[in-house]
N, C-alpha and C positions, 0 to 999 in steps of 0.2 A: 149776488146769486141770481142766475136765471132760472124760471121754472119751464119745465113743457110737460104739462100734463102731475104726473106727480114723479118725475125725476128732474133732479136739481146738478146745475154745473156751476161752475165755476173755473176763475182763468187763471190757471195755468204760469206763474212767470217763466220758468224757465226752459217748458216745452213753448210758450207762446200761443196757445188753445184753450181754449174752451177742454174740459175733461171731468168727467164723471163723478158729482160728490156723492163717495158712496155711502156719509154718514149726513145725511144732511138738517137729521134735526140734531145733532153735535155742535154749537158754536164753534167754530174753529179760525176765526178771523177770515181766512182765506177768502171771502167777502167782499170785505171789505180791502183786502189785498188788491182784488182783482178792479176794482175802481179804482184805487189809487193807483195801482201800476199804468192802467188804462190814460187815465187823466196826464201821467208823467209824460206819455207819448204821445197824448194828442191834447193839448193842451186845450181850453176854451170848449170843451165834451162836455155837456149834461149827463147827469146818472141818466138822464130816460132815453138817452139816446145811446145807450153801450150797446144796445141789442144791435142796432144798426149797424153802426160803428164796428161790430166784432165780425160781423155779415161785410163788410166793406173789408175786412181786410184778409175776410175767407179763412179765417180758423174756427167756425162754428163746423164741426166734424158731425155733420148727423147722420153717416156710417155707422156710429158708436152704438144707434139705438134699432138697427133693423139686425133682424134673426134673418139671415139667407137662408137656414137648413131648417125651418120649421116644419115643427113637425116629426123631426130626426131628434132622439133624445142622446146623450152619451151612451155608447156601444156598450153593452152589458156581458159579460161570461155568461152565457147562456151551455153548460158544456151536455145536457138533454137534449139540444131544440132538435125539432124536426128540419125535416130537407129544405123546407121552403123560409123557414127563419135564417134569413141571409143578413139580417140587420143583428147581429151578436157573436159573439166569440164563441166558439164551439170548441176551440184547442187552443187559443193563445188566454194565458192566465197570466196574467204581467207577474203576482209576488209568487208564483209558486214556484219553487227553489228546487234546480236540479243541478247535484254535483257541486252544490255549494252556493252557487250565483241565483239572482232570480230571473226567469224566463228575459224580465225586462232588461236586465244588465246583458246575458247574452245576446238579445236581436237587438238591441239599440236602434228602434226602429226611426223611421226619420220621413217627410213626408216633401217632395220635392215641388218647389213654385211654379216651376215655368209651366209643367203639364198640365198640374192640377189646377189649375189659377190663373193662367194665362195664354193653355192650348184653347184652340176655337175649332176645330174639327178639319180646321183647311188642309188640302191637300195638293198633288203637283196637279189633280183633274178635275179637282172640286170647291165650292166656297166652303164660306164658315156654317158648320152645323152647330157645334155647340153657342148656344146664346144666352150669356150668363148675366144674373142681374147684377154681378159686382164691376160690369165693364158696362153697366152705361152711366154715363155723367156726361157733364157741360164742358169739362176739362179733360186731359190725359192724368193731371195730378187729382184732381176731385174722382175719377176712377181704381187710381194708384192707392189712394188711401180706404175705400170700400171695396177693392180685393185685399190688402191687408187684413182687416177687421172679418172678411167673410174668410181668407184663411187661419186666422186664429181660433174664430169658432169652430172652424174642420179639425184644425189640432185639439181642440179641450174635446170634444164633441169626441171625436176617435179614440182619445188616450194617449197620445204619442208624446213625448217628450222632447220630441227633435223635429227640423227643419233645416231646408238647403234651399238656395235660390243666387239666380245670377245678377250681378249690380242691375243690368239692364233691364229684368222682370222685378224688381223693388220699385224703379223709378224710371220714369220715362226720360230716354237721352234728350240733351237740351242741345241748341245751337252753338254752345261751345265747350269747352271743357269747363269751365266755370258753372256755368248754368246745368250743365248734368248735376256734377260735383252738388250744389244748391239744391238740386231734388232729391237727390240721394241723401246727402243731411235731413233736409226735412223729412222725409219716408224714414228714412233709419232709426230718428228720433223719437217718432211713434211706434217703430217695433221693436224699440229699449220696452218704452211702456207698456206696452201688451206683453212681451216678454216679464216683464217683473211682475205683471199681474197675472200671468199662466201659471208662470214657471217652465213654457216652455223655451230651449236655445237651439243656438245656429248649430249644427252637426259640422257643415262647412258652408264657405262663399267660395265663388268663385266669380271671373270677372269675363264678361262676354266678348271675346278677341275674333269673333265668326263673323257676326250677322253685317253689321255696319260694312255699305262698299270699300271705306278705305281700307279694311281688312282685306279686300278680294285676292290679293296675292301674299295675306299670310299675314303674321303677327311680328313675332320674336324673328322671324324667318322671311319677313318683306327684304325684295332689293331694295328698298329705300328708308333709308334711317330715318326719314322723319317719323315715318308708318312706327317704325319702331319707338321712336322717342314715344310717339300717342300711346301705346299699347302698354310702355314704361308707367307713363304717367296717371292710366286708368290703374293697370296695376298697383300705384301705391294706394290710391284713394281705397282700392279695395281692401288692405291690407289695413290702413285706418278703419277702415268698414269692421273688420274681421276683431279688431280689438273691440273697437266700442260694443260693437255686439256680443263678446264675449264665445267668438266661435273659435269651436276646436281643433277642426282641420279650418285648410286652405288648397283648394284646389285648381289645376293646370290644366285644361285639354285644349289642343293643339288643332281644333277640327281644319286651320286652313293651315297649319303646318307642315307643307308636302307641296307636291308640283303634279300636275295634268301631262307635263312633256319636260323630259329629260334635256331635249334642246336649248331652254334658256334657262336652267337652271343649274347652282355653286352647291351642290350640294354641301361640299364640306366646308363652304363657307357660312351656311344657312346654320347648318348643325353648329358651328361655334359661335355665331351669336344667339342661338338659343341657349344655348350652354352662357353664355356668358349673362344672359337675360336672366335666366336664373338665379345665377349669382349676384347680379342686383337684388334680385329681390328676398335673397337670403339675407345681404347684408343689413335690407331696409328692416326686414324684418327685427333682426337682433337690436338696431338701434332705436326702434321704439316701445322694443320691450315686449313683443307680440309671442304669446305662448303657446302655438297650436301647430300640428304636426302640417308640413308641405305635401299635397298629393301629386302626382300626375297620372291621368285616366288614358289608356291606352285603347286605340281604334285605329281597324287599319288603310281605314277608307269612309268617303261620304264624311264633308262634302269634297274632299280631295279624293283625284284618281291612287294616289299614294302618300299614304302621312307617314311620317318620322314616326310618331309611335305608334307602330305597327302593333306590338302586342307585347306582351310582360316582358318575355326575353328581349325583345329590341330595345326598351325603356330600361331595364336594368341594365343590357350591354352600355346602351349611352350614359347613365346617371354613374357607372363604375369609369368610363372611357373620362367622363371631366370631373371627375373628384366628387361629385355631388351625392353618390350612394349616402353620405351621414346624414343628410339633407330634407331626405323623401323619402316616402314609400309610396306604394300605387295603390289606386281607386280602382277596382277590376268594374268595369260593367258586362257581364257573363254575354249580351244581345253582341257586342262589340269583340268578343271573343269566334263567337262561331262563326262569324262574320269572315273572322280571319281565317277560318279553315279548323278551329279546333272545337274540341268537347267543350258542354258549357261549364264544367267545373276547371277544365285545363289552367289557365290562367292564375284561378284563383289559389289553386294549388302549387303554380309553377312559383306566384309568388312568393309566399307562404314559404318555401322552401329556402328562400334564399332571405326569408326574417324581413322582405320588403310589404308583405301583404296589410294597408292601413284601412279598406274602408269597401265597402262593395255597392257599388250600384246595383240593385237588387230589382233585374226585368228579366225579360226573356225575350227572345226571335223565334221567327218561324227560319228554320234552317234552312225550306228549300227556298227562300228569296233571298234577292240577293241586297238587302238593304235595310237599316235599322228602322225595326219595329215600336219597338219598346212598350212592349205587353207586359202584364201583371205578371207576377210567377207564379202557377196554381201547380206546378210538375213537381209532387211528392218527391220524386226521385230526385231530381236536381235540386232540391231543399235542402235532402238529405245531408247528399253530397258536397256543399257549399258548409253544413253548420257540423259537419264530422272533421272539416279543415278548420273550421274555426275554433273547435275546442280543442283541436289539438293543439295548437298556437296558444293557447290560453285566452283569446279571445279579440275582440276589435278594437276594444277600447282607443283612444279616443275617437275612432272612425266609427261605422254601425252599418247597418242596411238599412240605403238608400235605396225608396222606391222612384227610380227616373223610371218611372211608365205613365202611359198617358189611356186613359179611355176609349177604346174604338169611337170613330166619330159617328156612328151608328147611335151609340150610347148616352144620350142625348137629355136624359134627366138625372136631377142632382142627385138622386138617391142612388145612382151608380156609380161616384163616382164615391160613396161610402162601401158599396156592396165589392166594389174592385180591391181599396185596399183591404175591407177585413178578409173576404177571401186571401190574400196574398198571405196576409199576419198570420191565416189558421194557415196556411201553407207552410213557412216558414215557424210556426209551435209544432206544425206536427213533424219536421225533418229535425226539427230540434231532439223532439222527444224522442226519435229514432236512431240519433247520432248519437246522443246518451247510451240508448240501449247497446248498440254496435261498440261503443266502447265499452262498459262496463262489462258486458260479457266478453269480451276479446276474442273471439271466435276468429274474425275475420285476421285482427292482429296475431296471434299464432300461428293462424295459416302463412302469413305473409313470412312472418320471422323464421320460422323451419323453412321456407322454399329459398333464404339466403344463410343457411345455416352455417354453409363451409367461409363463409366469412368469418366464423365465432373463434376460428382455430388454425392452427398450421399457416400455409402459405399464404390462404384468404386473408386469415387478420393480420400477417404484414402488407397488403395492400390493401388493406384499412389502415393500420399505421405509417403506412408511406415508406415501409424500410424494408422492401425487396426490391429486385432489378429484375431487368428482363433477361437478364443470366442466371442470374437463380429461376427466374419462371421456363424457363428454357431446360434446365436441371430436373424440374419439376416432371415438366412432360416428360422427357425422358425416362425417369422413373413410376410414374404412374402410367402411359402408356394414353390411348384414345377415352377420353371424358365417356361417360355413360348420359344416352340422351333420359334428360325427365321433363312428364308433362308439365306444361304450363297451368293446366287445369283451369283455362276463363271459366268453362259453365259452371265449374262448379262454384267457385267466387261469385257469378252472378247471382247463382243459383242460393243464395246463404245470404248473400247484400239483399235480396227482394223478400226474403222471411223477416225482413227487419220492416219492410213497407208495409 
């Protein structure tokens, strides 16, 4: 047993660390476990020399013992506070039960790595503004392990039950695939054990096929199969990743997936080895046993002048085009959507209709740029609209919202980068608790259902049953003569959707 101060550790055999004895005046052997395991590896070691010794081989984590967010207590339902109590819940109540489920079941809120934890403020004009204390250390992996630890405490600290992160933001790339793979083990192995000591789990993984030069002309979609075998071979480690840690999805996005110039590019050759890429990793998946839903996140540009997954429709058209529809469903990120030209619910909906909608990236853009933002969601309206599709569908499960948004890099102290997500969560309780109300009174559903009435009957419901022709619809006109025009009535829909805000 070491002491510091009046907390007591102990090592660890099968994480191979020093870790937290949280009972320590309990005898528990483990003690004396930790000398004799110690001595088996390093033979001719004095007891007084463990300390040293444990420091020589760098698993003394004393991450474990600093509070990043002092001073920030767990976010509290606060549903009185006034304006300026930004530090509490005002509308998100995790057990109160609307329509059966609890607040928490429906937003399955999730809180994402790379921004939160490993954005720096940098931009394509600017340096780094955010300077956070879990990025400095003497190592990339001694920093690796105190952003971990200072995001665990952001998840218990906020309430959230979930998290996403990319293999590359867990663990620093090594110089070879070996030596990545080795960081990633050890990183991983520590956020088993914070994960069982939270309770909180992965929402999804996914594996960084973007940033790294060999990626620069694509993934799944490189002219050159080695690029591909690499991209293979991250992806299975992810997918090991995705088990050990017990994650629910698995996600795909394609950011170098597309071409800049139509000139040197196989288009339909690209598309079937991404197509076929997938099915690798369908297969790898089944024969390890791995239980979690396939996403792919649709965007239709940045950092390609043109990607493959352009947006919902495109990825369903492809995922239906090579058999894969059983496979996947999509991750909508709504910034990524308007991007393409549509509403920020479009997607999410266009989904959904077709029974592919698993998971949502939960941000927003500013529509007049032309370029992904990924700001918080604070738009009542577009809340709404996102959690009125999702109860219709019966809900996200095992996907949720995901917040991929990141801080203005204006936003420069910690305590904003709690004030961003609970704003977002009361954002997201209150379009919840609106999208309740808009169904339960059906107001808006009856309107919708009489303006396709002539469907219910006659000619209309055999072309809802698929058993007329256009000779009978030809008969039809005939006898009924020129259709009577009826309004469409937008104001007044919008006009009855905004009594709900």
């Amino acid at each position: 047993m070491l002491s510091k101060g009046t907390k007591k550790y102990y090592f660890d055999k099968n994480l191979k660390r020093l870790v937290f004895c949280w009972i320590p005046e309990t005898p528990c052997g483990r003690c004396e476990d930790c000398v004799s395991y110690f001595h088996s590896r390093r033979s001719g070691t004095s007891r007084g020399k463990l300390k040293d010794d444990l420091k020589f081989l760098k698993v003394f984590d004393m991450a474990m013992e600093t509070e990043f967010f002092a001073g920030i207590p767990k976010i509290p339902y606060v549903p009185n506070a006034g304006a300026r109590n930004v530090l509490c819940f005002q509308h998100y109540n995790a057990e109160e039960v609307l329509l059966g489920r609890s607040m928490e079941d429906w937003l399955r809120f999730s809180v994402c790595y790379w921004h939160s934890f490993c954005g720096t403020g940098a931009d394509p004009f600017g340096f780094q503004t955010l300077h956070r204390p879990w990025n400095e250390g003497a190592t990339p992996m001694e920093c690796a392990k105190k952003r971990l630890h200072a995001a665990f405490e952001f998840f218990t600290k906020l309430g959230v039950k979930y998290y996403t992160f990319h293999d590359r933001d867990m663990s620093p790339e090594g110089r070879t695939l070996e030596e990545s793979n080795s960081n990633l083990d050890e990183m991983t192995d520590l956020a088993l054990q914070l994960q069982n000591r939270t309770g909180v789990k992965v929402l999804w993984v996914t594996c960084n096929l973007f940033a790294h030069s060999r990626y620069m002309n694509g993934a799944a979609t490189n002219p050159d199969c080695h690029v591909l075998a690499y991209a293979g071979a991250q992806v299975k480690k992810g997918l090991d990743v995705a088990k050990k840690l017990g994650a629910e999805n698995f996600v795909f996005w394609g950011g170098r997936e597309g071409f800049y110039s139509i000139h040197n590019t196989d288009v339909g050759a690209e598309l079937k080895h991404m197509a076929n890429f997938f099915k690798m990793a369908v297969k790898y998946k089944e024969k390890i046993g791995l239980k979690c839903q396939f996403l792919i996140e649709p965007k239709p540009k940045e950092p390609c002048k043109h990607q493959y997954d352009y947006d919902a429709m495109s990825v369903i058209g492809f995922l239906k085009h090579y058999e894969l529809d059983s496979h996947f469903k999509l991750n909508i990120e709504p910034n990524h959507t308007t991007l393409a030209g549509h509403s920020y619910e479009h997607d999410v909906i266009m989904a959904s209709v077709f029974g592919m909608l698993g998971s949502v990236d939960s941000n927003t853009g500013s529509p007049d740029l032309g370029w992904d933002t990924d700001q918080f969601p604070m738009d009542i309206r577009n809340t709404t609209m996102i959690m009125k599709t999702v109860i219709e569908q019966g809900g996200l499960q095992p996907g949720g919202l995901n917040f991929d948004a990141k801080v203005r890099r204006e936003s420069t102290d910690l305590e904003d980068l709690f004030i961003a997500h609970v704003g977002a969560m009361d954002a997201f309780a209150r379009g919840l608790r609106n999208a309740v109300r808009i169904i339960e009174e059906g107001v808006i559903t009856s309107m919708v259902k009489e303006r396709y009435m002539s469907f219910s009957h006659g000619i209309g419901q055999k072309v809802v049953d698929g058993s007329t022709s256009l000779e009978e619809l030809e008969d039809f006109v005939k006898q009924n003569g020129e259709p009577k025009v009826t309004s469409g009535k937008q104001e007044k829909y919008e006009t009855v959707f905004n009594h709900y805000l």
